[in-house]
Backbone as CSV, one residue per row, in Angstrom:
resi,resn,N_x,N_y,N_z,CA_x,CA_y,CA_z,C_x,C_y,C_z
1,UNK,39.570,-48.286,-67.043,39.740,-49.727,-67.127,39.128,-50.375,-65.899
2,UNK,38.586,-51.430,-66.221,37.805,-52.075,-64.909,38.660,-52.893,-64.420
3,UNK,38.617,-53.514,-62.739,39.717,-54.321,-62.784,38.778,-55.094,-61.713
4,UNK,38.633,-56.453,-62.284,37.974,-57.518,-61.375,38.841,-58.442,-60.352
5,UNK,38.794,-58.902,-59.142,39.526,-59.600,-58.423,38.881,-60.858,-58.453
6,UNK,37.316,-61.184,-58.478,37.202,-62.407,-58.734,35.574,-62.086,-59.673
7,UNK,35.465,-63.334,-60.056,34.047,-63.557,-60.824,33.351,-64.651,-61.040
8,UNK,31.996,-64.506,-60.483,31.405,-65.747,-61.007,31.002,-65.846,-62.282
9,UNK,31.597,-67.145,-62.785,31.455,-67.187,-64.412,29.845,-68.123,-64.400
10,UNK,29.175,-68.051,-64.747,28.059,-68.511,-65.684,28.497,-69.619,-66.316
11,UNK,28.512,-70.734,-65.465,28.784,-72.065,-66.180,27.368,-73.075,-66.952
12,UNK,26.705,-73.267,-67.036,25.217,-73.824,-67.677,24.202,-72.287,-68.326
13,UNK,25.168,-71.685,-68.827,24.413,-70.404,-69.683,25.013,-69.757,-70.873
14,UNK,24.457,-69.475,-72.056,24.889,-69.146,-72.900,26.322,-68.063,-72.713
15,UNK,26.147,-67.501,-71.664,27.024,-66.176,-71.450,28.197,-66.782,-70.945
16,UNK,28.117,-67.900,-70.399,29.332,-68.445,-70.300,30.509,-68.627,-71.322
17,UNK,30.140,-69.199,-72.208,31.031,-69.431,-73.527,31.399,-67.921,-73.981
18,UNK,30.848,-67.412,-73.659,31.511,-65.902,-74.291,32.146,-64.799,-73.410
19,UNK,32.254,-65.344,-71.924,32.940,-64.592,-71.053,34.126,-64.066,-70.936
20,UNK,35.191,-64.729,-71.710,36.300,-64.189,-72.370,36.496,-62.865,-73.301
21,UNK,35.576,-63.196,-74.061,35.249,-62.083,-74.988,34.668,-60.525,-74.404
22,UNK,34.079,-60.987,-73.066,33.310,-59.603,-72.613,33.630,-59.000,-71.682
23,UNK,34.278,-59.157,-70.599,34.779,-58.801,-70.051,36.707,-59.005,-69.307
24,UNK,37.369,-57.984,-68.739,38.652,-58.253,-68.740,39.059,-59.595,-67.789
25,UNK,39.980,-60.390,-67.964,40.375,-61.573,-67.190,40.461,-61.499,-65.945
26,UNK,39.747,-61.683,-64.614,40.080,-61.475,-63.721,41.133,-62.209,-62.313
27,UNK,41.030,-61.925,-61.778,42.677,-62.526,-60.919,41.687,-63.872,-60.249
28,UNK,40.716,-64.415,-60.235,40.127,-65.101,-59.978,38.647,-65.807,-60.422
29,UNK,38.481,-66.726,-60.773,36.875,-66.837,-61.568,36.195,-67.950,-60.955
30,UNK,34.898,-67.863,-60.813,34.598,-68.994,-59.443,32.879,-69.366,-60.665
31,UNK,33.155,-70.988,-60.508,32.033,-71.060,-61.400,30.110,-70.835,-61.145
32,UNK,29.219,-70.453,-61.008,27.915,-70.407,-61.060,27.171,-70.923,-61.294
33,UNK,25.431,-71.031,-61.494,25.185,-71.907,-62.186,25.377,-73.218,-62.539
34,UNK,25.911,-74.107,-62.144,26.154,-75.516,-62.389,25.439,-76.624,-61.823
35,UNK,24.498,-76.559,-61.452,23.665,-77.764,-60.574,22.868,-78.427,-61.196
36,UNK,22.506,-78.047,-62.516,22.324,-79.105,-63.335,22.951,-79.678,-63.842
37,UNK,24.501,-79.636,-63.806,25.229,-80.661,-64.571,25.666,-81.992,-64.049
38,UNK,26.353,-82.786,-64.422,26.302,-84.206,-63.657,27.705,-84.139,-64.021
39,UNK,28.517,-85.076,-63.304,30.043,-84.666,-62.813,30.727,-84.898,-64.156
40,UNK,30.027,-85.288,-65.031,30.938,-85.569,-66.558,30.940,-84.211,-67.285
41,UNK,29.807,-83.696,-66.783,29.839,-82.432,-67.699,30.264,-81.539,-66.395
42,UNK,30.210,-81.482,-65.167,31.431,-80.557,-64.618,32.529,-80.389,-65.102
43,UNK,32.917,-82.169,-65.094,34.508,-82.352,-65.700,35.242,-81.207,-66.959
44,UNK,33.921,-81.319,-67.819,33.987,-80.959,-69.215,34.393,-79.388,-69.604
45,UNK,33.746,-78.964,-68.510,33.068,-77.126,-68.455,34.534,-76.793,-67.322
46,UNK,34.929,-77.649,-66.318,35.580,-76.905,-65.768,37.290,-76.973,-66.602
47,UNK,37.464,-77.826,-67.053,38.454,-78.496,-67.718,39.021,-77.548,-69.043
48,UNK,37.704,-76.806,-69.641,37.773,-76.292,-70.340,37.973,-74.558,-70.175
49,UNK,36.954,-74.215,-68.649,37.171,-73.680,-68.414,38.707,-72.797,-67.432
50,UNK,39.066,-73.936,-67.217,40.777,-73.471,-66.874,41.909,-73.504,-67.727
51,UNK,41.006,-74.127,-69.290,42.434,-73.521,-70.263,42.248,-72.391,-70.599
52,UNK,40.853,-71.179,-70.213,40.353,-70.363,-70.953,40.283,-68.951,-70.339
53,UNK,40.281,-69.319,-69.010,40.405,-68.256,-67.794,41.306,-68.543,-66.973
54,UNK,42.669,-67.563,-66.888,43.270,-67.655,-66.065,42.621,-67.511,-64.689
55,UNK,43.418,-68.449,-63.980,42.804,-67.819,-62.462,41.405,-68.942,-61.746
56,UNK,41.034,-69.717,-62.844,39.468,-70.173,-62.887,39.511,-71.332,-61.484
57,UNK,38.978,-71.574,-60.526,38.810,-72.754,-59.726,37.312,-73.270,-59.529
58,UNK,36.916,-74.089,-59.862,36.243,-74.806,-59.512,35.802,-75.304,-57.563
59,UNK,34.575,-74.439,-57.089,34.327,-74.691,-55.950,33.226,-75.717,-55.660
60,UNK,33.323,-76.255,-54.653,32.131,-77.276,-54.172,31.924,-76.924,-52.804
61,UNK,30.272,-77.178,-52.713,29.977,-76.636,-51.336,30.495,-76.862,-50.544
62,UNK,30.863,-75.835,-49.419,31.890,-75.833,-48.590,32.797,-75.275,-48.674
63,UNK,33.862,-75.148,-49.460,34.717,-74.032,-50.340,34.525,-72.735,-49.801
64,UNK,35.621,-71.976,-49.334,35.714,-70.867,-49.935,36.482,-70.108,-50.747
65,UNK,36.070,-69.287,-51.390,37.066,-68.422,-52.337,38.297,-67.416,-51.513
């Protein structure tokens, strides 16, 4: 069994939406990829993404995990 402590999820990529499905939930998920989005669709992806991944936070530069 694999056991992840944190992960960057693939937020602006197909593999994102299916990250649930592929690998096990990890104790932390930190989003990727996102700099093309504009803060409505942050809103959207991260919003969604914390009903979907336990653990999920949303970082902004500066942040650390």
């Amino acid at each position: 069994m694999l056991w992840l402590a944190g992960l960057g999820v693939p937020v602006y990529a197909p593999e994102g939406a299916r990250l649930p499905d592929l690998v096990p939930l990890p104790a932390a998920a930190y989003p990727i990829h996102d700099a093309q989005l504009n803060d409505r669709g942050l809103a959207s992806v991260a919003g969604w993404f914390a009903e979907t991944i336990p653990g999920y936070r949303h970082l902004v530069p500066g942040d650390t995990a």
